[in-house]
C-alpha positions, 0 to 999 in steps of 0.5 A: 500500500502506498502509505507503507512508503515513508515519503511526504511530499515538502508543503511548498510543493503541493499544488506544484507539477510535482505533486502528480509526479510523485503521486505517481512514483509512490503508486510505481514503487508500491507496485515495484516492491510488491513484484521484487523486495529491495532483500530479493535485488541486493542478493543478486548485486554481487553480480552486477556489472563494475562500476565506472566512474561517473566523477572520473568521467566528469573531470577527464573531459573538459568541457563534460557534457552528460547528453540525455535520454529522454523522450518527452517531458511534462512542459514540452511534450514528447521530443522525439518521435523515432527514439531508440536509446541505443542508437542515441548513446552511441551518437552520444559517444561519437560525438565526445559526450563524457556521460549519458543521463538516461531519464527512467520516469514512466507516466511524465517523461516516457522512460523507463528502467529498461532503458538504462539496462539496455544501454548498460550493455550497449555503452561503455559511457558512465550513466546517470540514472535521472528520476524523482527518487525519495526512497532507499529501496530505489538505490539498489533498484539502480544498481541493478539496472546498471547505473553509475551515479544517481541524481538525487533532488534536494526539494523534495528531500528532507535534510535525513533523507537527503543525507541518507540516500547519498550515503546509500549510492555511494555505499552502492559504489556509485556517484550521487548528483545532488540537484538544487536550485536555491542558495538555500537548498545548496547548503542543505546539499553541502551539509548531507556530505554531497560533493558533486552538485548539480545546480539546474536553472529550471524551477522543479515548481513552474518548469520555468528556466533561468541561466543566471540560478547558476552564475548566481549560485557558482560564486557560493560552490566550495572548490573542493565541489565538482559542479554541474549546470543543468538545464538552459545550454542551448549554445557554445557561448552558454556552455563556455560562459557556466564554464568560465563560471566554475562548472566542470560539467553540463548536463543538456537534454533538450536542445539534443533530443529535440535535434534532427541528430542527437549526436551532430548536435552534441558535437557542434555544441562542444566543437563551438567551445573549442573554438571559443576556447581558442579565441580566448 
């Protein structure tokens, strides 16, 4: 049953695009439980595949992208009629993607766990497994389905859980991406222990985007920080101008996916960062 679950939903974001989302999710993870318990998928993780480093992969690229997966989305709809996650990563990979994001919710974003464990075996990128995840039983379902690093969003996490579910992926082995969007909630994100940070211009409550959450938040990331801008690169100037303000990597979605080629996309976005890199 759904109230076995321990999650409640922050007051701030009832009323939100969020609350369906994760009404949702909880009735996905009762269903999840029921069909395999979280004992039944941690005695079987000693099989899983080795880890790569998804922090490893992040700072040996400069500039990182980490191309996403994802075939729709709540504010824009679907994005990709012809979508073959397969043939989109190894684009991906061609092009000099660092990391893949691979978008696993169901209802809203078209995703789906398969999608991460098709590509565990067709690409040796790191994946970030990209979902609304608010319970422990989640992590080792990641395990399994092949992911490298774990996004973790900090709205909707208490200050215990945020903390507890980082401490999971990585006693897992694997990276955790702590998301904020606000100076309060990156001191949140820095008191659980996270020391790879996402900080996404998109407002999780309206959807809607604005740039400068990151050059405003980037003067606050401790240098011991790996940082990540999510959302809003659309251009080499966007991605040159977050790198300049301290992101080592960038997490872009959209502007791929919604491209005739995912891969020449992603291969003009980082060719216009050299050049620019060059010019200065």
């Amino acid at each position: 049953m759904i109230h076995a679950i321990k999650y409640q939903l922050p007051e701030e974001l009832e009323g939100t695009p969020l609350e369906g989302i994760i009404h949702a999710k909880l009735h996905e993870l009762t269903g999840a439980k029921e069909r395999w318990p979280a004992a039944a998928i941690e005695a079987v993780l000693d099989r899983a595949p080795a880890i790569r480093s998804f922090k490893s992969a992040l700072l040996r690229r400069a500039p990182a992208v980490i191309a996403e997966i994802k075939r729709a989305s709540p504010s824009l709809g679907l994005l990709r009629q012809d979508f073959d996650p397969v043939a989109i990563a190894r684009e991906y990979r061609k092009s000099g993607a660092a990391a893949i994001s691979v978008v696993t919710e169901v209802q809203h974003f078209r995703g789906g766990l398969e999608h991460l464990a098709r590509l565990r075996w067709a690409c040796d990128l790191p994946l970030l497994r990209k979902d609304f995840i608010i319970d422990s039983y989640q992590i080792p379902e990641s395990r399994h389905a092949g992911a490298d690093a774990v996004l973790l969003i900090a709205a909707l996490l208490n200050d215990a859980t945020l903390r507890d579910l980082r401490l999971a992926i990585e006693n897992h082995g694997m990276d955790a991406l702590v998301e904020v969007h606000s100076v309060e909630e990156l001191e949140r994100a820095l008191a659980a222990g996270a020391t790879l940070i996402g900080v996404n211009a998109r407002d999780l409550r309206t959807f809607e985007v604005s740039p400068e959450v990151c050059v405003k938040l980037a003067a606050r990331l401790p240098k011991d920080v790996i940082a990540v801008a999510e959302s809003g690169i659309r251009t080499a100037k966007d991605l040159r101008r977050l790198a300049d303000a301290g992101y080592r990597g960038f997490l872009v979605g959209e502007q791929l996916m919604r491209a005739p080629s995912p891969g020449a996309a992603l291969a003009q976005l980082l060719g216009g960062a050299a050049s620019a890199r060059r010019a200065s």
